[in-house]
N, C-alpha and C positions, 0 to 999 in steps of 0.2 A: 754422512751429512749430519754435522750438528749442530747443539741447539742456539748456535751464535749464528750459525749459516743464515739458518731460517729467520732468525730476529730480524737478521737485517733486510731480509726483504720484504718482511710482512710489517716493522715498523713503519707510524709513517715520519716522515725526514722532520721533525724537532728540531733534531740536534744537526749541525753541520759539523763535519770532522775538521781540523788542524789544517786550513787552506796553507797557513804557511807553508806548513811541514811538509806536504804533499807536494806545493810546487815547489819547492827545493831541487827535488831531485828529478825533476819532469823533463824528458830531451824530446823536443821535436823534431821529426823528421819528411821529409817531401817526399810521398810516391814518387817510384818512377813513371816516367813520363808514357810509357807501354800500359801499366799499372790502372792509371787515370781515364784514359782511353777502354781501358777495360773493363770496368765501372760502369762506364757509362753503354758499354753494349749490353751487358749483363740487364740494368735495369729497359735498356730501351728495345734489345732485341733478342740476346740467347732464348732468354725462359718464354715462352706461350703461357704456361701457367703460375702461378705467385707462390701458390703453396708447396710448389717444391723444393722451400727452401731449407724446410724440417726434415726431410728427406736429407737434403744434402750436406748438412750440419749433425745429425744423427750418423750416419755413413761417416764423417769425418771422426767421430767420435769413435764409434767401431774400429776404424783404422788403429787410432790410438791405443784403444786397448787391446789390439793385435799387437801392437809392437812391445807395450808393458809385458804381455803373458809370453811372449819369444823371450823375451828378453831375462823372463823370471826360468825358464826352462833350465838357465848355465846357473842365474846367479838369484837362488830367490830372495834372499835379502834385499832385491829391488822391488819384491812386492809386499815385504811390512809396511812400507810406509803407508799405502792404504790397501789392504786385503782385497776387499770386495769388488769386484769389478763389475759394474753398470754405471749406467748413464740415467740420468734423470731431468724430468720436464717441470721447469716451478713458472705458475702464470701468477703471475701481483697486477691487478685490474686495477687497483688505486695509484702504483706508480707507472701503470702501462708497460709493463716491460715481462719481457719474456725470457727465461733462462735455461739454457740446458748446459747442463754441465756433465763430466764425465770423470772417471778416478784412472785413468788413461796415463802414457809415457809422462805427457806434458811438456811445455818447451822451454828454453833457456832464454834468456834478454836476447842472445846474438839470433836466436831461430823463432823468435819471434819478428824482429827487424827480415829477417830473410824470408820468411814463411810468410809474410804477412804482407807483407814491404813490398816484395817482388815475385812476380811469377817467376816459373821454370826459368832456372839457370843458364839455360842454353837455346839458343833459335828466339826466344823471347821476342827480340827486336822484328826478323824475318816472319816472325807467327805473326803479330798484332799487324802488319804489312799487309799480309795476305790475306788476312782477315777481314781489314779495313776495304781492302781493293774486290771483296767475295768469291777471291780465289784457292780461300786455304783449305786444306787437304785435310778435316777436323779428324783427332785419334784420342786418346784415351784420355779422359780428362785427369786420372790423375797425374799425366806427363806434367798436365800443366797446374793442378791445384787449384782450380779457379772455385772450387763447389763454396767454398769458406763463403765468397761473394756474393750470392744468392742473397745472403742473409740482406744485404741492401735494397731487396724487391720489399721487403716492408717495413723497415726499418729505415729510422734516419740517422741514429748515430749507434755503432757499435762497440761494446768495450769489452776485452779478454782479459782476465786473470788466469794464469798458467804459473805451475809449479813443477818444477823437476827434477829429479832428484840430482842433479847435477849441478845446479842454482838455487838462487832465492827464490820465492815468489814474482811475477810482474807482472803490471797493468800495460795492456796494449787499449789503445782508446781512439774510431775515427768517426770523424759524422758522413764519407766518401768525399770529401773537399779534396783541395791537393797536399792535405798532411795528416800524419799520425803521429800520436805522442808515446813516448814508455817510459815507466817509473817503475819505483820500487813499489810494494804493496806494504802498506801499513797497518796498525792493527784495526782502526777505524772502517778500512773494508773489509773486515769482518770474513776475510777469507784463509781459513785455517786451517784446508786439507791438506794431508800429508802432501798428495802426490793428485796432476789432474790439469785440466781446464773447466774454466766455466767462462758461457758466453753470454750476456746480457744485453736483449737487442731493445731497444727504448723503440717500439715499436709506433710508425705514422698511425694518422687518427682514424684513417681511410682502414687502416686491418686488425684492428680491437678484436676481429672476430676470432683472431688464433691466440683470444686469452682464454678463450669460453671452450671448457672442457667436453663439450662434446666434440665438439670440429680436430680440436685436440686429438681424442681419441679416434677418432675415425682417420683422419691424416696418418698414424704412426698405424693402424691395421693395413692400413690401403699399401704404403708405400714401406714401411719397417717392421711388419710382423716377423719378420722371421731371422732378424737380427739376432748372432749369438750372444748375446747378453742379455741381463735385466734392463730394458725401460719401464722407467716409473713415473707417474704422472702425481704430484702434489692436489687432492683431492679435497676438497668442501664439503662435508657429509653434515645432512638435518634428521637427527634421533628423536625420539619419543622419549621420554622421561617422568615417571611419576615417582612425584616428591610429596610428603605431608604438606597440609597447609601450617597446621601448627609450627613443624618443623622449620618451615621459609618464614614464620614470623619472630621466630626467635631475635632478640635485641642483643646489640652489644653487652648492654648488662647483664644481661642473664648468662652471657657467657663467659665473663668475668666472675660469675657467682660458682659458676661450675668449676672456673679453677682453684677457687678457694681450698673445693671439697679435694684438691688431689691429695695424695698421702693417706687419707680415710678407706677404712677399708668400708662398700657401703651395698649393703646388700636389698637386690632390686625385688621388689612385690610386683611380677605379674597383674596388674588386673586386664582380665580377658576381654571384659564386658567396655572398659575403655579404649581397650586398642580397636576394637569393633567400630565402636563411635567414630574414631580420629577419621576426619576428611582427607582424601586423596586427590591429588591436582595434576595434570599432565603439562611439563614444559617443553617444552623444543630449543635439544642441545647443541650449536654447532660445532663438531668435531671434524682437523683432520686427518690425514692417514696419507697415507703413497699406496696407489696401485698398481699393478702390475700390468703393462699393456700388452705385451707379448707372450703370452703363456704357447701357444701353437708351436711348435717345433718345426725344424726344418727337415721332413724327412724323406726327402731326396736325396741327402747327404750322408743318411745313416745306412749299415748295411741290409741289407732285405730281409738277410738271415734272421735278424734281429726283430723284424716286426711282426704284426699279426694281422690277419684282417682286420679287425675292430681297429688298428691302429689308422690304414688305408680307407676305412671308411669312415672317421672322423676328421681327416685331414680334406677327406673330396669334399665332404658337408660345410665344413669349414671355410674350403676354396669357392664354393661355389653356389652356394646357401640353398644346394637340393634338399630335397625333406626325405628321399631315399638315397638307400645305397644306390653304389654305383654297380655295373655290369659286370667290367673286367680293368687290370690295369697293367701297365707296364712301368717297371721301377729299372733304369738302366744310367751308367757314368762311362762316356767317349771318350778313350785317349787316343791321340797323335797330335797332327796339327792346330788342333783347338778341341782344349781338357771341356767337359762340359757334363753336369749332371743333369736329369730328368726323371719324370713322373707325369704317364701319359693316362689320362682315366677316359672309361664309355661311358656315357649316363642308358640309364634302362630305357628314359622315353627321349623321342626327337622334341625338341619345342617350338611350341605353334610357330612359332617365326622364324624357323630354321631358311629355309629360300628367300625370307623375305631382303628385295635388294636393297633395301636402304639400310638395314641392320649393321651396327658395330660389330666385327667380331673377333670379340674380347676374350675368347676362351684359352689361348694359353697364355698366361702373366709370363713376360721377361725379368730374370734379375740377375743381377752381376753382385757377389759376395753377399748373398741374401737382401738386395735391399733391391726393393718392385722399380723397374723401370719404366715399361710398357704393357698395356695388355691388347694394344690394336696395331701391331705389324704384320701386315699384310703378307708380305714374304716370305715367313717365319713356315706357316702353313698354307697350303693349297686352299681351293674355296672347299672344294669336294671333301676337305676335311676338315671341315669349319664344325662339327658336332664334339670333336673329341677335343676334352679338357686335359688343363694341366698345369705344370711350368717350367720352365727351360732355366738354370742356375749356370752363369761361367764367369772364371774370374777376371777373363779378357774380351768381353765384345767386343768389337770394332765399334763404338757410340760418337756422335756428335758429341761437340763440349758440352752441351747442355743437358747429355745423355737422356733427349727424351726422345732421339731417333736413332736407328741403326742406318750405317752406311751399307750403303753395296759393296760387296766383297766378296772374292770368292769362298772366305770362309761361312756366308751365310748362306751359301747354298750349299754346301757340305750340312751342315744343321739341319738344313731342309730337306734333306735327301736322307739322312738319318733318321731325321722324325717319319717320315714317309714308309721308310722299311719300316722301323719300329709298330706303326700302326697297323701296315696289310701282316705283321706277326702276328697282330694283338688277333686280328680279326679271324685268322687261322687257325689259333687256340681256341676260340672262340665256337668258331666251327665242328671241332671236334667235341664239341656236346652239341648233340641234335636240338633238343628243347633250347638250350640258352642261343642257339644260331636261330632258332626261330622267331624268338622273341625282338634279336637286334636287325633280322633283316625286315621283318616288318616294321621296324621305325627307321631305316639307315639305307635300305633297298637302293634310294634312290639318288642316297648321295656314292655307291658303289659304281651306279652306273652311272652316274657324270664324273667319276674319275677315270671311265675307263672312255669316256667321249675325249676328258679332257689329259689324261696322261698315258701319255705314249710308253714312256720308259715301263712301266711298270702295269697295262694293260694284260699281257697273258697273268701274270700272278691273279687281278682281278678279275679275270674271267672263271676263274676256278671257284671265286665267293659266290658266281649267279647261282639264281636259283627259280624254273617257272616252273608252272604246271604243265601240263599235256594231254594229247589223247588216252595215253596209257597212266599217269601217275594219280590221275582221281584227285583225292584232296588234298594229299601230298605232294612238295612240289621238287622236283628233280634238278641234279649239276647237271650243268656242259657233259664231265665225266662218266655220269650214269647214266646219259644217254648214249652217247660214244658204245661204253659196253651193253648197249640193246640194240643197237645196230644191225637190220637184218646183212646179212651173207650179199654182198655185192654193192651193199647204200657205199656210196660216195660223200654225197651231201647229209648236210643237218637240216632238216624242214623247220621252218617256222611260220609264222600268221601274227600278225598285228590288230586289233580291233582294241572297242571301247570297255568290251567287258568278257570276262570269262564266258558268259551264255553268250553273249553275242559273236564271240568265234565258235566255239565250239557247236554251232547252230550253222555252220558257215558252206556254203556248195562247194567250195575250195578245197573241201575235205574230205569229200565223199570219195573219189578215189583210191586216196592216200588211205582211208580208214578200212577202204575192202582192201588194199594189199599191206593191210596192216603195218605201214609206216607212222613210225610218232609224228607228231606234229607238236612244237615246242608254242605254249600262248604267252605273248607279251603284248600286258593289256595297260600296261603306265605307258603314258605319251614319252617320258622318257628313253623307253625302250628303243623309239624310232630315230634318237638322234643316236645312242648307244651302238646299235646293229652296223650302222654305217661306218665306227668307227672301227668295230671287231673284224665284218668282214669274215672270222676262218678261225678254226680252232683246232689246234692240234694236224694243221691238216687239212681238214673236212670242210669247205667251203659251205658258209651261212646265205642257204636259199627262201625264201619270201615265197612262199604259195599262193599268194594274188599277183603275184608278176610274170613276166612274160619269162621265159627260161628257164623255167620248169621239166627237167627232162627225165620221165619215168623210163627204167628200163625195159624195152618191151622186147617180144618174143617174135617173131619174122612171122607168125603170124599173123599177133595183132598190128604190126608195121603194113603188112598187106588189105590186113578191112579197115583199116584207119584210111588208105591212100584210095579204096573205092566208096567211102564213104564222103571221101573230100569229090569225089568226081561228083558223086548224087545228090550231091548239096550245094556243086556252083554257083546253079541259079539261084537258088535260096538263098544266097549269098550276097549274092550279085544284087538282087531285089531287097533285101536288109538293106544293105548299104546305099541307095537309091533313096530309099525311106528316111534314114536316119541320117544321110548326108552329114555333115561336120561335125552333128555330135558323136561320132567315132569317127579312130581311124581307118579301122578295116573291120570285115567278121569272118571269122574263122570257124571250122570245124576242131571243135576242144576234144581234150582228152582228160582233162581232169576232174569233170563231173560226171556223175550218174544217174542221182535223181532229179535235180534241175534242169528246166529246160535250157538254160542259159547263164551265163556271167560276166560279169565284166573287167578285164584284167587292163593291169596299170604295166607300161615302158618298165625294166628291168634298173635304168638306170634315175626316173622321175620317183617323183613322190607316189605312196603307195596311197589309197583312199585314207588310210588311217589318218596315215599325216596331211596329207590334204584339209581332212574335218579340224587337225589341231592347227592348223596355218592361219584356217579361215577363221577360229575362234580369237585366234590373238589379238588384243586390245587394237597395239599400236600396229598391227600387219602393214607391210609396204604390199600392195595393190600389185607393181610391176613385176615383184616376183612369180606370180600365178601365171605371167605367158609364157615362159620358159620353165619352170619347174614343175608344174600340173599336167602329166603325162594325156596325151592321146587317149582315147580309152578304147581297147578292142575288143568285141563283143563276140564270146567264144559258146557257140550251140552248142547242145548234145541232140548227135541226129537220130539217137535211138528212141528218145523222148517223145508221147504221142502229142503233143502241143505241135513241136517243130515237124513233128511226121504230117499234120493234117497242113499248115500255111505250104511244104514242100506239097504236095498233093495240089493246093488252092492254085501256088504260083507256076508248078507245072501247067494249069490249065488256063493259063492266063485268067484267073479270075482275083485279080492285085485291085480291089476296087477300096470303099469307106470301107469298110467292117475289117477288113485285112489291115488298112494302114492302122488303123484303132486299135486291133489287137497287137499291132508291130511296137506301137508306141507305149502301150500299155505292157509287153513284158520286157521293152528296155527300162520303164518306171523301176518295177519290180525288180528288174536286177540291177538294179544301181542301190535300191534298196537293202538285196541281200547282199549286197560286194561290199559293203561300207560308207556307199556316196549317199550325200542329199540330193532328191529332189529342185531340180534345175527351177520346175513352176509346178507348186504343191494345187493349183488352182485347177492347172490344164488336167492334171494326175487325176481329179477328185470328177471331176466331168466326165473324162471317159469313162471311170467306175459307175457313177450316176446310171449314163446312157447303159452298162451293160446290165446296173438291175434293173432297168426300166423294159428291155431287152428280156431279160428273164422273167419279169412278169407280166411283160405281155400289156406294157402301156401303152400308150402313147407318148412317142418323142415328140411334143410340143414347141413352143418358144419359151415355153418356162429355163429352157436348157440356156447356156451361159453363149454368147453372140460366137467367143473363140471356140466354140467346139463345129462350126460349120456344117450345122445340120443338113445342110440342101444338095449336100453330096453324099447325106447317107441312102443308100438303095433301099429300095422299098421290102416291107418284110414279103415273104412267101406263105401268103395267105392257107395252101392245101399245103406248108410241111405243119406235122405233127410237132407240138410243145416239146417232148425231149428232144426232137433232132435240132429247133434254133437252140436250147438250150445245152446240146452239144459244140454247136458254132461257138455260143458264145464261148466255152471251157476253151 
């Protein structure tokens, strides 16, 4: 770029150059009629967005100086004519216009008239058809060449200077009308590189704002950071400067006096005491320079061998403006049917708005020959792995003309299915360091198990990343795996239990069994977990049993199968009288087998919601209501008939004594176990009354009318004036 380059576009236009001279040699020519038509889609529909038209005109640039540097590999004397290969950005705010220019192959008058003139050589007519009619079958825009056109989304009239080394110089010049003009270039334009184009887009009033250097620089990080070339942006810089005052008063004459003395040899006296004196004044210089906008490399392209962490960890920070490292990464290039490079990164923490549904998720940038396409394609990645960064580089997407969409193809689910492996890899390396697996599965936890709700293909892999706590692992939390190998001698199944909180199962009657014959019992306390299980199902085998459901089958020994079956006989009635009492709110009551200190519990249908999810059903904002008749299980109310609570009501209903105090106490330890099984409280009001009436009971009040109207006092029986305080006080227990 030299210094006649610049003249002429930071001159302002004075002089006008040799009108004759220039139109002399000016031939117009008429787009073709595909051409024109295509123009006007460009401006009226391809692009959604305006600014990527820098994009698409930098990219074309690139192009060029791919073909120069090929082309220099057989014959370098095609690259003396200008060495240095970049492209550069020059904005002039006073003539409105914006330039990018490149030291690139450059085109001849004939591939100008062709390149410019006309689209793709072939189908042209059939494309614009199908286009027109919104039938066509969009594929690689550089089939068709259209990117050049963007440049008319803000821009009204364009004019190209190209040089080739194969030709002269020439001006291409259109305002998108239905002509274009080419001429020779003269010296008056001022354009005097060896070899190259430069584009000059006299930009409409409406987009001034892509004269102003910062938008500038943001467009070419956003969309052409990682272009292999230099882009350089013509910069405006305001310095500090302190000059003497004396110094800046100097006159003409005085400096005419000073040449007198040349020739004289004239020897300078120091005074200190005066330089002391001399006033100092700050001015403000404006200088400018060319910056560099792409300094970031592209290194997904490089070999791995060759980097270092520090290199992976300035590139993530870079990508993705975290303030830490990143956790782990994956650096990998696909060959067969579609070549494609990548760089898959973890970040350490999840961020706050990871689930949230309205979120863009923008986390791995699309590019095709380093220039950013997309960074919100849905398809690219799964939701469930909407956390991990990165970006996917190929030199063939399948892209809309406008390349701001990908098509559906089977080659994009190949990409997706690659990235997918690529990740549950990352995650497995991962895992083999304890500590750094702890750290990602407490922020990531929960996007593992909504891939294993939502991907089938590749669920067993991710059931090998779980990981919960249990009855046996204390504060450490244990695989699928390392429970498998604790497995006593004869388990079949995998036990687990759902609730709100680790104390709150592990506090759980569901367990008391299991924990005397020393079975694990696996706790999953993320609401996730409940949609997760459903999808698992079994692992390795070993079918995934729920300990609050009904199906529950402990191995037992022909003994205890025989006091189990006389224990069912001596409980009918009790049974029978339960279920009388609590009518619809269960379905049946049973003699249980899987408590032992509880008098009771309450288990959920094998194949209905368990209470857990029941609690998270009924929390949901937008909940559908009709789902609760059909998916909210029966509840069966399973005794332990060794328990003295259940021992004394069988004793009471044995003797037909089923009066108030009995249904009270019936009602009052279904409360209770709804409470310890995971359920709410049906009427926290009716709950709080019968407590009331049992301390009032206990100490020996009076049941009054102060008592609440639904507790129906006029059917409680009268107390037993000669029993002794502990014995009503045993009733009441």
């Amino acid at each position: 770029i030299n210094a006649e380059y610049m003249g002429f576009f930071f001159k302002t236009k004075t002089e006008k150059p040799n009108q004759q001279a220039m139109s002399a040699a000016v031939e117009s020519f008429p787009f073709q009629a595909e051409i024109s038509q295509l123009l006007n889609l460009i401006i009226n529909a391809f692009y959604s967005n305006k600014e990527i038209f820098l994009r698409e005109l930098i990219s074309n640039a690139s192009d060029a100086l791919d073909k120069i540097r090929y082309e220099g590999l057989t014959a370098p004397e095609k690259l003396a004519t200008a060495p240095e290969l970049c492209i550069t950005i020059t904005p002039n705010k006073a003539l409105k216009q914006l330039v990018i220019e490149d030291s690139g192959i450059g085109m001849t008058k004939g591939e100008l008239i062709n390149c410019l003139g006309t689209i793709a050589r072939s189908g042209t007519k059939a494309f614009m058809e199908a286009i027109t009619s919104g039938s066509a079958d969009m594929s690689m825009i550089g089939q068709f060449g259209v990117g050049f056109y963007s440049a008319y989304l803000v821009a009204d009239k364009v004019v190209v200077f190209s040089k080739s080394n194969l030709d002269d110089p020439h001006v291409w010049e259109s305002n998108a009308g239905g002509t274009f003009t080419i001429r020779r270039a003269v010296p008056e334009d001022n354009f005097t590189i060896g070899r190259g184009t430069r584009i000059v887009l006299h930009l409409k009033d409406d987009y001034l704002e892509y004269l102003e250097e910062k938008r500038l620089k943001d467009l070419v990080k956003k969309h052409s950071e990682f272009i292999g070339y230099p882009i350089k942006l013509w910069i405006e810089k305001t310095v500090d400067k302190e000059v003497d005052e004396e110094a800046e008063a100097d006159s003409d004459e005085e400096k005419e006096k000073l040449k007198d003395l040349e020739g004289f040899k004239v020897e300078e006296v120091k005074d200190e005491e005066a330089e002391k004196k001399k006033k100092k004044k700050t001015v403000k210089e404006v200088t400018h320079e060319w910056d560099l906008l792409n300094k970031n490399k592209a290194i997904w392209l490089r070999n791995p061998e060759d980097l270092t962490k520090e290199d992976y960890a300035s590139f993530y920070k870079s990508l993705t403006n975290d303030w830490e490292d990143h956790l782990h990464h994956k650096h990998f290039t696909m060959e067969g049917n579609l070549d494609f490079s990548s760089v898959l990164f973890i970040p350490k923490r999840a961020p706050f708005d990871l689930f949230e549904p309205r979120k863009k998720n923008n986390n791995i940038k699309l590019y095709v020959k380093r220039v950013f396409i997309m960074d919100n394609c849905e398809e690219l990645m799964p939701d469930w792995l909407s956390f991990v960064k990165g970006v996917v580089d190929s030199e063939d997407f399948p892209l809309s003309i406008s390349r701001e969409h990908l098509q559906q193809s089977k080659i994009l689910k190949i990409i997706r299915k690659t990235l997918v492996k690529k990740c549950i890899q990352m995650f497995q390396e991962i895992a083999e360091k304890k500590e750094d697996y702890t750290k990602f599965y407490e922020q990531f936890s929960k996007n593992i198990k909504l891939g294993i709700h939502e991907d089938a293909q590749n669920r067993a892999q991710l059931a090998e990343l779980l990981r919960y706590n249990s009855t046996k692992s204390s504060d450490d939390m244990t695989s699928l795996k390392d429970y498998v190998t604790r497995m006593k001698e004869g388990q079949k199944d995998i036990y687990y239990i759902t609730g709100e909180s680790k104390q709150v199962v592990s506090n759980s009657p569901f367990l008391e069994k299991l924990r005397k014959r020393s079975l694990e019992v696996l706790y999953m306390t993320e609401p996730i977990d409940e949609y997760s299980v459903q999808q698992l199902k079994e692992y390795e085998g070993h079918k995934l049993v729920c300990v609050t459901k009904e199906g529950l089958n402990l191995d037992e020994t022909d003994d205890e199968k025989k006091a189990a079956e006389e224990e069912k006989a001596q409980n009918e009635g009790l049974c029978k009288a339960l279920k009388e009492i609590l009518a619809d709110k269960i379905e049946k009551v049973v003699v249980g087998t899987r408590i032992v200190d509880s008098p009771c519990c309450l288990v959920t249908g094998e194949f209905g919601w368990s209470a857990n999810m029941e609690r998270i059903m009924k929390a949901q904002a937008l909940r559908d209501n009709t789902m609760f008749s059909y998916m909210s299980s029966k509840k069966t109310l399973e005794i332990n008939p060794s328990h003295p609570i259940i021992a004394e009501l069988r004793a009471r209903q044995s003797r037909d004594n089923v009066d108030r105090m009995f249904r009270d106490l019936v009602f009052l330890l279904f409360d209770t176990a709804l409470l310890t099984s995971g359920f709410s409280l049906e009427d926290p009001g009716q709950f709080a009354a019968r407590i009331q009436r049992m301390i009032k009971v206990g100490l020996r009040l009076p049941l009054d009318s102060a008592a609440p109207a639904s507790a129906d006092l006029s059917d409680m029986p009268p107390l037993e004036e000669a029993a002794a305080p502990s014995t009503k006080m045993e009733e009441v227990d």
